[in-house]
C-alpha positions in Angstrom: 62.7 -98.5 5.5 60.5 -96.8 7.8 61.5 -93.8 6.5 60.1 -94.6 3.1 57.1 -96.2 4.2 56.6 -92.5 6.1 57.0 -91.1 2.8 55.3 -93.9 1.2 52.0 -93.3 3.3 52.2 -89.5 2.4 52.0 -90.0 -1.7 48.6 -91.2 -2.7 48.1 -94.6 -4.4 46.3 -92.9 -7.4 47.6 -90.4 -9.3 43.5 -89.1 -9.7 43.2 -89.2 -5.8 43.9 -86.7 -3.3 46.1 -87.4 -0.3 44.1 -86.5 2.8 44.6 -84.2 5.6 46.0 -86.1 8.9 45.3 -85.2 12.3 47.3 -81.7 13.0 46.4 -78.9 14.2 45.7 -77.2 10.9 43.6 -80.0 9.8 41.3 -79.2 13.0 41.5 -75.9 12.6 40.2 -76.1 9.0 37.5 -78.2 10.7 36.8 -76.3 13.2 35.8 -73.2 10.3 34.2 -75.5 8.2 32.1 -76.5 11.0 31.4 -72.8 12.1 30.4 -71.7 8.4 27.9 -74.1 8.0 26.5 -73.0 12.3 26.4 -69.5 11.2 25.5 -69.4 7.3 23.3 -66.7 7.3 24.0 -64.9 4.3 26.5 -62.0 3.5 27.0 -58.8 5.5 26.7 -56.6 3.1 25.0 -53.6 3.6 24.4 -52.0 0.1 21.1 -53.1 -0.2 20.7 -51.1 3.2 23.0 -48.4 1.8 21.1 -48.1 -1.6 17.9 -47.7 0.1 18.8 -44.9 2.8 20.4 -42.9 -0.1 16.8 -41.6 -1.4 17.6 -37.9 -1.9 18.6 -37.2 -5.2 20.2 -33.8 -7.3 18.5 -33.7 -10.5 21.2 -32.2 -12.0 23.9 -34.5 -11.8 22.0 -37.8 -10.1 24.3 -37.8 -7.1 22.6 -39.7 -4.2 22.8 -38.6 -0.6 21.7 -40.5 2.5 18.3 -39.3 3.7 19.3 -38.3 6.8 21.8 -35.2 4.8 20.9 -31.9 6.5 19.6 -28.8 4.3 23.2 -27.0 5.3 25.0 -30.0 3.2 22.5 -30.2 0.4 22.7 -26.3 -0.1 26.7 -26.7 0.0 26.4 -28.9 -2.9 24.1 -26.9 -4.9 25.9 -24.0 -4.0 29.4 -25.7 -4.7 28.6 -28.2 -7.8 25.5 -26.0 -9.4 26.1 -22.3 -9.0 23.9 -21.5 -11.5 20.7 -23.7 -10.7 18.8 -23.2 -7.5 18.7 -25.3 -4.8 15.2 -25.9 -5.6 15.9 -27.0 -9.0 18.5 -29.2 -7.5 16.6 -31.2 -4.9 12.8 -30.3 -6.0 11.8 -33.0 -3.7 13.7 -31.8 -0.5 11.3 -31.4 2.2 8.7 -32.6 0.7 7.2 -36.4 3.4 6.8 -39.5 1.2 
């Protein structure tokens, strides 16, 4: 009988409730985030925002974005790689130029 009444205690007593969590360690633990989610809710970490923003150099020719802080060497690779025909003045028109 005590058995049962283990498993009894287990089942809920309406089929539109939900049996609760007892007091084990995974039910603390699962506390314990819960409680740390809501401490530290501060938004996501994303940084593409960031990302998006840094990337402000721009080839006119096929819209591929680069990080502003891309040195001449690696622009001129990709003009000279991607665009051998166009200049690399046609490619990034606005290279050098302070905003």
């Amino acid at each position: 009988t005590l058995l049962f009444t283990r498993f009894r205690t287990l089942r809920p007593s309406h089929p539109n409730t939900q049996p609760t969590m007892g007091r084990t360690n995974a039910c603390r633990a699962q506390q314990k985030r819960e409680r740390n989610m809501k401490a530290n809710a501060k938004g996501g970490t994303s940084q593409k925002k960031t990302n998006e923003a840094a990337a402000n150099i721009i080839c006119s020719v096929c819209r591929s974005s680069f990080m502003c802080t891309s040195s001449e060497a690696s622009l001129r690779d990709h003009s000279d790689n991607k665009h051998p025909k166009m200049s690399f003045a046609q490619c990034f028109p606005t290279f050098g130029q302070s905003s």
